[in-house]
N, CA, C and O atoms as a DFTB+ gen file, in Angstrom:
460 C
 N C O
     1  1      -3.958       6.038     -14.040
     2  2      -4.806       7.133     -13.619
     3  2      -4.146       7.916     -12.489
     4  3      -3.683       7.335     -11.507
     5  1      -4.114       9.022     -12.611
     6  2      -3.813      10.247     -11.515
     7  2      -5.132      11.119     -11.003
     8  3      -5.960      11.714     -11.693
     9  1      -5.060      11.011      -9.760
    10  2      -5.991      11.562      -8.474
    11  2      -5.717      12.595      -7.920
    12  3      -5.178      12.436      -6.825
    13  1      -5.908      13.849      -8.312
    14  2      -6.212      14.923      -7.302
    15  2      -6.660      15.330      -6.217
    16  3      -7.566      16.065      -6.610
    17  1      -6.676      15.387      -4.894
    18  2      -7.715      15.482      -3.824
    19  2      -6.678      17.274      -3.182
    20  3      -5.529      17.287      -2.738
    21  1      -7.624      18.536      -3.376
    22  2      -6.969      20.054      -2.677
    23  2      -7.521      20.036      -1.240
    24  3      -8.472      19.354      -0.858
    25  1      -6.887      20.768      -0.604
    26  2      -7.523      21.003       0.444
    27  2      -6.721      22.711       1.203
    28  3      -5.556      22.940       0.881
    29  1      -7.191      23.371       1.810
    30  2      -6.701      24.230       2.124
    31  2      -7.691      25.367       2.185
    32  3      -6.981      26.299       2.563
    33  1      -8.750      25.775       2.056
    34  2      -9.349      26.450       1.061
    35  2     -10.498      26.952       2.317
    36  3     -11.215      26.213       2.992
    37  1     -10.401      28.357       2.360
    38  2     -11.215      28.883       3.708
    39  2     -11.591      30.593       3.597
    40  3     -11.427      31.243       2.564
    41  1     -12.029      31.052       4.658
    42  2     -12.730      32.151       4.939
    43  2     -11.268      33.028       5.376
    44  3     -10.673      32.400       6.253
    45  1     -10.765      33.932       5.100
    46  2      -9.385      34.606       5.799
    47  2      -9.967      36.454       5.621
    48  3     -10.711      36.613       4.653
    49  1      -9.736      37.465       6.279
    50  2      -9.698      38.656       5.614
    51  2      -8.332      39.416       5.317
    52  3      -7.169      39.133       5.602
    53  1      -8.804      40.298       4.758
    54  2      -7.855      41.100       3.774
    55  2      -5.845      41.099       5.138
    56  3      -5.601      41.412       6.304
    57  1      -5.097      40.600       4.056
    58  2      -3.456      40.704       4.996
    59  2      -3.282      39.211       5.566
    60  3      -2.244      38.712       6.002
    61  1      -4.499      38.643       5.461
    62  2      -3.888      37.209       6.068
    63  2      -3.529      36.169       5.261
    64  3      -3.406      36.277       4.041
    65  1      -3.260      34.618       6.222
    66  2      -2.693      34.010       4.862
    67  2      -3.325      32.973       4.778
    68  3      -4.187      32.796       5.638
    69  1      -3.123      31.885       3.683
    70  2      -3.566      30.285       3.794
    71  2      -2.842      29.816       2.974
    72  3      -2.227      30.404       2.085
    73  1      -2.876      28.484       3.277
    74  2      -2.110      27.379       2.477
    75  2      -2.906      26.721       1.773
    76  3      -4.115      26.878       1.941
    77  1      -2.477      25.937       0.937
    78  2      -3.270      25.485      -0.030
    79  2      -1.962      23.745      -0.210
    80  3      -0.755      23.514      -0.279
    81  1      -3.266      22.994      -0.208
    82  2      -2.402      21.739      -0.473
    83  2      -3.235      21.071      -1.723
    84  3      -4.462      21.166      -1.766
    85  1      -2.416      20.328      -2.825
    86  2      -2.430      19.169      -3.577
    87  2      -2.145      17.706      -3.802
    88  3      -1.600      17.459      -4.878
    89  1      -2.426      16.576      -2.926
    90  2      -2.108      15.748      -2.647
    91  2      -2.135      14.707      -4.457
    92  3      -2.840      15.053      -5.405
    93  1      -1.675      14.111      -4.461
    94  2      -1.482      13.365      -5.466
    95  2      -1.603      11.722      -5.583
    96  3      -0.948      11.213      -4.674
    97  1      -2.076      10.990      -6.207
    98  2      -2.237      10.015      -5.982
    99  2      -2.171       8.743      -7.529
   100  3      -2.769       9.203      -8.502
   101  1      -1.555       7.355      -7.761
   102  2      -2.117       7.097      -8.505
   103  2      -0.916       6.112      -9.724
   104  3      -0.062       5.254      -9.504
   105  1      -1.275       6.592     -10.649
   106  2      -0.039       6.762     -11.733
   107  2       1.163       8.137     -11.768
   108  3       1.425       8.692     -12.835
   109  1       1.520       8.368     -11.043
   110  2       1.732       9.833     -11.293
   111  2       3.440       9.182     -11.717
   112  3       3.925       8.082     -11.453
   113  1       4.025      10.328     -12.435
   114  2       5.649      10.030     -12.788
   115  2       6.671      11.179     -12.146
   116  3       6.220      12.274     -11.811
   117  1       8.023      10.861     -12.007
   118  2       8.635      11.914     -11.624
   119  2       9.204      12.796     -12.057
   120  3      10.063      13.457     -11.474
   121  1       8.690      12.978     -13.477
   122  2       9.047      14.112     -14.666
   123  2       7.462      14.624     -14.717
   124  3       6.587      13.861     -15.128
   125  1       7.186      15.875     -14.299
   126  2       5.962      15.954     -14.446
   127  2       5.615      17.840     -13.651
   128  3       6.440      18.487     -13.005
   129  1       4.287      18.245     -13.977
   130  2       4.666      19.073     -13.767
   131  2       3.403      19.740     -12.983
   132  3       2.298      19.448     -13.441
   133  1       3.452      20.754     -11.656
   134  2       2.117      20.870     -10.815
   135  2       1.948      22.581     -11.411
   136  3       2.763      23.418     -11.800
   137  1       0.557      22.566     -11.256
   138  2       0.319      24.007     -11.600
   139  2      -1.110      24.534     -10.336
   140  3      -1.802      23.846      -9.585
   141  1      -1.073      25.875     -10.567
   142  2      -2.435      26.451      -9.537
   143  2      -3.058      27.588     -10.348
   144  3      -2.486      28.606     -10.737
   145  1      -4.442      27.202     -10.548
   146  2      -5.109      27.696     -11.278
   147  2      -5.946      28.577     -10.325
   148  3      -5.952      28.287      -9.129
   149  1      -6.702      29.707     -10.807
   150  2      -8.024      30.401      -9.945
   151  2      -8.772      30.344     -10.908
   152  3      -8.403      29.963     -12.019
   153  1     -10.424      30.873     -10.505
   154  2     -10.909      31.329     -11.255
   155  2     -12.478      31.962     -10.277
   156  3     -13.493      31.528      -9.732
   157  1     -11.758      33.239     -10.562
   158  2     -12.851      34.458     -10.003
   159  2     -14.378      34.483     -10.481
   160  3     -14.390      34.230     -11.686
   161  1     -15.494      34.664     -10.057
   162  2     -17.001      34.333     -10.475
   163  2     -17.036      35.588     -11.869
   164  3     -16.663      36.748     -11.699
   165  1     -17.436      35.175     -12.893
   166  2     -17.440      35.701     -14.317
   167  2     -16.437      36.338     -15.084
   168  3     -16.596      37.256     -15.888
   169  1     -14.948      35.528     -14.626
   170  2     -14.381      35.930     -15.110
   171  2     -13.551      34.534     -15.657
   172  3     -14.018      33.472     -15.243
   173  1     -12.454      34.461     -16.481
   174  2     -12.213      33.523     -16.960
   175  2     -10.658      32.684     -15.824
   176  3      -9.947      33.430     -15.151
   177  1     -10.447      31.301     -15.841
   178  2      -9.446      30.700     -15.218
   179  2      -8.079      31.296     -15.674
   180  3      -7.772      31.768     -16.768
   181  1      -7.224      31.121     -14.352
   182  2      -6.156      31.905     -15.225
   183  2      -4.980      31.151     -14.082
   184  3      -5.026      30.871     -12.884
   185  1      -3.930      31.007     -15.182
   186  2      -2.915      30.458     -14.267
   187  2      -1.826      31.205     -13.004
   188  3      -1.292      32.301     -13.168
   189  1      -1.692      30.532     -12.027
   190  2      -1.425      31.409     -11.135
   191  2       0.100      31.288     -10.495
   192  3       0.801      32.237     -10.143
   193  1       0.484      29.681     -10.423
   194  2       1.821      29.424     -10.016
   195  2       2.295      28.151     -10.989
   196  3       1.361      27.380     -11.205
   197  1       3.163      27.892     -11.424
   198  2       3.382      26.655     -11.759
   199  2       4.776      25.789     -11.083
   200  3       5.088      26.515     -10.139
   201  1       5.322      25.134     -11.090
   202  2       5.913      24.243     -10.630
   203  2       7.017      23.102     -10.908
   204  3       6.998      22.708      -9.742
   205  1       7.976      22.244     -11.525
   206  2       8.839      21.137     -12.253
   207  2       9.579      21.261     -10.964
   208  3       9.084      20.533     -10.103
   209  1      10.689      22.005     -10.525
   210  2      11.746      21.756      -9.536
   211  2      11.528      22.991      -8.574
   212  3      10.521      23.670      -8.370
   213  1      12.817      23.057      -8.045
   214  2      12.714      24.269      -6.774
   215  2      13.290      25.558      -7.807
   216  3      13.018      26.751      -7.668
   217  1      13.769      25.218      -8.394
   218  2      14.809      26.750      -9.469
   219  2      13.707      26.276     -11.217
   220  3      14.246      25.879     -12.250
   221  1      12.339      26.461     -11.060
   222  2      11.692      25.775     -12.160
   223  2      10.309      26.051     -11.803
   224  3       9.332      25.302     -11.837
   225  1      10.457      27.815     -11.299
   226  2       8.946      28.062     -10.908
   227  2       8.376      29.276     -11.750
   228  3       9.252      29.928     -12.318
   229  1       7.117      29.688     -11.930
   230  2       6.865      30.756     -12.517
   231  2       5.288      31.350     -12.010
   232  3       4.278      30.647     -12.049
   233  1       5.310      32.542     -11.615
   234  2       4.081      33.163     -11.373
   235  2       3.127      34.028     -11.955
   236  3       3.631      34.973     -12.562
   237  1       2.039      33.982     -11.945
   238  2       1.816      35.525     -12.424
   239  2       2.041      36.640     -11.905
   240  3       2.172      36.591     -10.682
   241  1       2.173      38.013     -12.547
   242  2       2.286      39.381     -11.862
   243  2       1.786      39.643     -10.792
   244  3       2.472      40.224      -9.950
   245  1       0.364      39.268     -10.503
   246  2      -0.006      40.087      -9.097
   247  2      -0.274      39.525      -7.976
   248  3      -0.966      39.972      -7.061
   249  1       0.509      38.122      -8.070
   250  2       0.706      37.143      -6.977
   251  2       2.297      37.309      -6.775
   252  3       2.610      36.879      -5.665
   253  1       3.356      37.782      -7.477
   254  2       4.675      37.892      -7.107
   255  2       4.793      38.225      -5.588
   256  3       3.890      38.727      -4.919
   257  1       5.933      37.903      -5.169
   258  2       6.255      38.341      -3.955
   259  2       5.070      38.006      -2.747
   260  3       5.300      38.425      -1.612
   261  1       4.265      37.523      -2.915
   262  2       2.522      37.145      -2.255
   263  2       2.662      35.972      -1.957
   264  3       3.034      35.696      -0.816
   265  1       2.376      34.854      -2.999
   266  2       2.204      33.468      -3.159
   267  2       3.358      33.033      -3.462
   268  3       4.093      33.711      -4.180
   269  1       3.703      31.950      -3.030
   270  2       4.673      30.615      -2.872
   271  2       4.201      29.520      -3.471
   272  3       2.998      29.400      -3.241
   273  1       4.744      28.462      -4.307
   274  2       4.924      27.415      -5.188
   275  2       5.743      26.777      -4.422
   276  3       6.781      27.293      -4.008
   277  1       5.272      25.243      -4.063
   278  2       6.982      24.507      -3.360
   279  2       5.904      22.920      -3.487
   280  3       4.691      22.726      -3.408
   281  1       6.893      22.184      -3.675
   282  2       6.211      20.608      -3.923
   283  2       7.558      19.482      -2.878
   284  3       8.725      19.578      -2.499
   285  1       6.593      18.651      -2.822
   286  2       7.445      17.901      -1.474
   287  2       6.866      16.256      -2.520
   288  3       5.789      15.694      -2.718
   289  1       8.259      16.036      -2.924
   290  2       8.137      14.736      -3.928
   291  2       7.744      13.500      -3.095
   292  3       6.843      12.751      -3.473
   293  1       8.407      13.308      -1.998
   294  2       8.135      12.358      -1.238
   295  2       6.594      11.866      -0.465
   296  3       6.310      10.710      -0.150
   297  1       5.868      12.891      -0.305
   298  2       4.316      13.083       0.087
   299  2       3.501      13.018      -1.756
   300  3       2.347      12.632      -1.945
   301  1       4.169      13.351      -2.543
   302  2       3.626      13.694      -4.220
   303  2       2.336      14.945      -3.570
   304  3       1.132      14.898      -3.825
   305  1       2.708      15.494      -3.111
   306  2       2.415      17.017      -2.516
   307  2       2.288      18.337      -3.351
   308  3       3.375      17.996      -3.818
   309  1       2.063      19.278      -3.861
   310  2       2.206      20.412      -3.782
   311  2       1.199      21.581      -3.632
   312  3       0.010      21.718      -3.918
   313  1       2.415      22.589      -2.912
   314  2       1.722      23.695      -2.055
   315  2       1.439      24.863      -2.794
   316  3       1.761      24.962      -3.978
   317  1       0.815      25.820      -2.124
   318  2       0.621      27.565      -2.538
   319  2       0.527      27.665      -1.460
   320  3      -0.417      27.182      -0.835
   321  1       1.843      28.572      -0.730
   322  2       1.198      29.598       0.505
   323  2       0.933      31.087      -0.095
   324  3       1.602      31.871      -0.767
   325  1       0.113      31.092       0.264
   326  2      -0.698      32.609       0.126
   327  2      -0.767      33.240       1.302
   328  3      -1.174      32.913       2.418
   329  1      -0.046      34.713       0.602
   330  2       0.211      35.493       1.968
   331  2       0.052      37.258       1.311
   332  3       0.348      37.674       0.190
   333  1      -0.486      37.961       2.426
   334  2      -0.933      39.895       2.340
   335  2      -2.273      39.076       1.483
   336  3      -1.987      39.212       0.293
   337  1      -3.424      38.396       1.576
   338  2      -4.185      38.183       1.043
   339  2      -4.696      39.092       0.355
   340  3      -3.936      40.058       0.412
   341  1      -5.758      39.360      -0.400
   342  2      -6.306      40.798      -0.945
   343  2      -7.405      40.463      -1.717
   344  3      -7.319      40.024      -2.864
   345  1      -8.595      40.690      -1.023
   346  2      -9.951      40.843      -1.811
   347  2      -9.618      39.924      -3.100
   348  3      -9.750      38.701      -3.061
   349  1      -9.158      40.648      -4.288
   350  2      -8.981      40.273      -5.299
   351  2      -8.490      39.066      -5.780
   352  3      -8.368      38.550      -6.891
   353  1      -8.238      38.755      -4.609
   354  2      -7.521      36.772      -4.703
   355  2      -8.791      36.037      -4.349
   356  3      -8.746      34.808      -4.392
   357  1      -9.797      36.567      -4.040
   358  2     -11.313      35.687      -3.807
   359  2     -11.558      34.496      -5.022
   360  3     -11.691      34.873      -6.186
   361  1     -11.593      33.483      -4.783
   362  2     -11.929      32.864      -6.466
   363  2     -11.547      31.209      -5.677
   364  3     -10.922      31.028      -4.632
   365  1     -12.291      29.958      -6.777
   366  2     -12.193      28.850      -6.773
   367  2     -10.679      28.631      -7.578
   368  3     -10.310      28.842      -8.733
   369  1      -9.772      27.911      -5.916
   370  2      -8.300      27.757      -6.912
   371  2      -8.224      25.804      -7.254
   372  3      -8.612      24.841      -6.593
   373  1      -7.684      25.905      -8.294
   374  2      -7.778      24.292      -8.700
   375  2      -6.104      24.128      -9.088
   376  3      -5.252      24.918      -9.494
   377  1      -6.109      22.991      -8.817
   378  2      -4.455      22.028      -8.990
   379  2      -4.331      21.320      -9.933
   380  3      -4.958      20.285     -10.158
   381  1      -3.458      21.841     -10.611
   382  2      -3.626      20.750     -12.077
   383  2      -1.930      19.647     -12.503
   384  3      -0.827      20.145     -12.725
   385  1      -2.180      18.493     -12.499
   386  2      -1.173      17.708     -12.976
   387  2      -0.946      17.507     -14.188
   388  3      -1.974      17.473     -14.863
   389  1       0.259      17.316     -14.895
   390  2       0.375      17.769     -16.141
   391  2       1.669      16.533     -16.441
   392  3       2.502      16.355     -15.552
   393  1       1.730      15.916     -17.437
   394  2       2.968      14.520     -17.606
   395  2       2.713      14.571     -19.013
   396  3       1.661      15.077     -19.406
   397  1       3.621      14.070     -19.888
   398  2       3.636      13.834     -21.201
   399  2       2.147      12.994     -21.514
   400  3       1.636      13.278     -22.597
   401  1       1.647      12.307     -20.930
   402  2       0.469      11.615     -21.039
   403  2      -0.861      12.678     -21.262
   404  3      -1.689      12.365     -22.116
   405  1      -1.006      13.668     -20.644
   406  2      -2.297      14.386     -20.299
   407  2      -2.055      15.712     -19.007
   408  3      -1.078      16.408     -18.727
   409  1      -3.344      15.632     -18.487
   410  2      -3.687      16.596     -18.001
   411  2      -4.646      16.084     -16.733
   412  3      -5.528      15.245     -16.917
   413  1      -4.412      16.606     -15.582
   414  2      -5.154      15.515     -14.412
   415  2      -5.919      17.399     -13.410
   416  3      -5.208      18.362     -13.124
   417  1      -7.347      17.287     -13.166
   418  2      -7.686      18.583     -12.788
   419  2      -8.304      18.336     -11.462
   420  3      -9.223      17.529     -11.323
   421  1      -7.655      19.232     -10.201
   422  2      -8.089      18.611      -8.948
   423  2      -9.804      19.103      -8.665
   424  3     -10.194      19.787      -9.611
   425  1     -10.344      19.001      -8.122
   426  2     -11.540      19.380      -7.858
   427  2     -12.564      20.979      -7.562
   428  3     -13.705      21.413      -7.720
   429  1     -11.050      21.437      -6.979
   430  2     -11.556      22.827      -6.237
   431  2     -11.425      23.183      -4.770
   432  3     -11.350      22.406      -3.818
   433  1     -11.413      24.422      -4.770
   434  2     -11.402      24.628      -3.257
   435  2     -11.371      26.067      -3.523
   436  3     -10.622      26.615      -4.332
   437  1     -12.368      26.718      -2.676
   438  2     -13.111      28.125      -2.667
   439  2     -12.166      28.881      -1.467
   440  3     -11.926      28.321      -0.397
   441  1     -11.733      30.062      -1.767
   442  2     -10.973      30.881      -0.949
   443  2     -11.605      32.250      -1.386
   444  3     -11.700      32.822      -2.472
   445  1     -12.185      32.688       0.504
   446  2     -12.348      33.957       0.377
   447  2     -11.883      34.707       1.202
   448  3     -11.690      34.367       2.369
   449  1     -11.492      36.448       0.497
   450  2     -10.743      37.334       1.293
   451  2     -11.800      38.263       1.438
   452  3     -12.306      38.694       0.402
   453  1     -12.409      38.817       2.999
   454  2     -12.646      40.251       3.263
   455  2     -11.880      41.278       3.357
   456  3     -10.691      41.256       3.675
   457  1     -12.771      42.566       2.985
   458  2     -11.902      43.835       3.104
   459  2     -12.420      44.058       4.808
   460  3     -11.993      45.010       5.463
């Protein structure tokens, strides 16, 4: 079994930043792969950063150049710094673990941006 526990997840307004952590716990393996999900109120989840190595990352479009992906193997860690925040990043972001076995979904953590 693999354990999710996020934390990071707060009140910021519009230009500022936060971090976002995924702690890991459990069965986890070292072929495996971290991802960061959102999902904005009536709209559908959507993937946002994903993760395997340091040269083995991929984002979506309107987090480029914004948000950061980086995992620290030794803690079984991984991050999102989020930075120029923007209204539109308001939404419940979730951490998802991913191994040839399955699919492991962290709990949540609510981030909001004022204008």
């Amino acid at each position: 079994q693999v354990h999710l526990v996020e934390f990071g997840g707060g009140l910021v307004q519009a230009g500022g930043s936060l971090r976002l952590s995924c702690a890991a716990s459990g069965s986890t393996l070292n072929i495996s792969g971290m991802d960061w999900y959102r999902q904005a109120p009536g709209k559908q989840r959507e993937l946002v950063a994903s993760i395997i190595s340091v040269r083995n990352t991929n984002y979506t479009n309107s987090v480029k150049g914004r948000f950061t992906i980086s995992r620290d193997n030794a803690k079984n860690t991984v991050y999102l710094q989020m930075n120029s925040l923007k209204p539109e990043d308001t939404a419940v972001y979730y951490c998802k673990y991913r191994d040839f076995r399955g699919e492991v979904w962290g709990q949540g953590t609510q981030v909001t941006v004022t204008s």
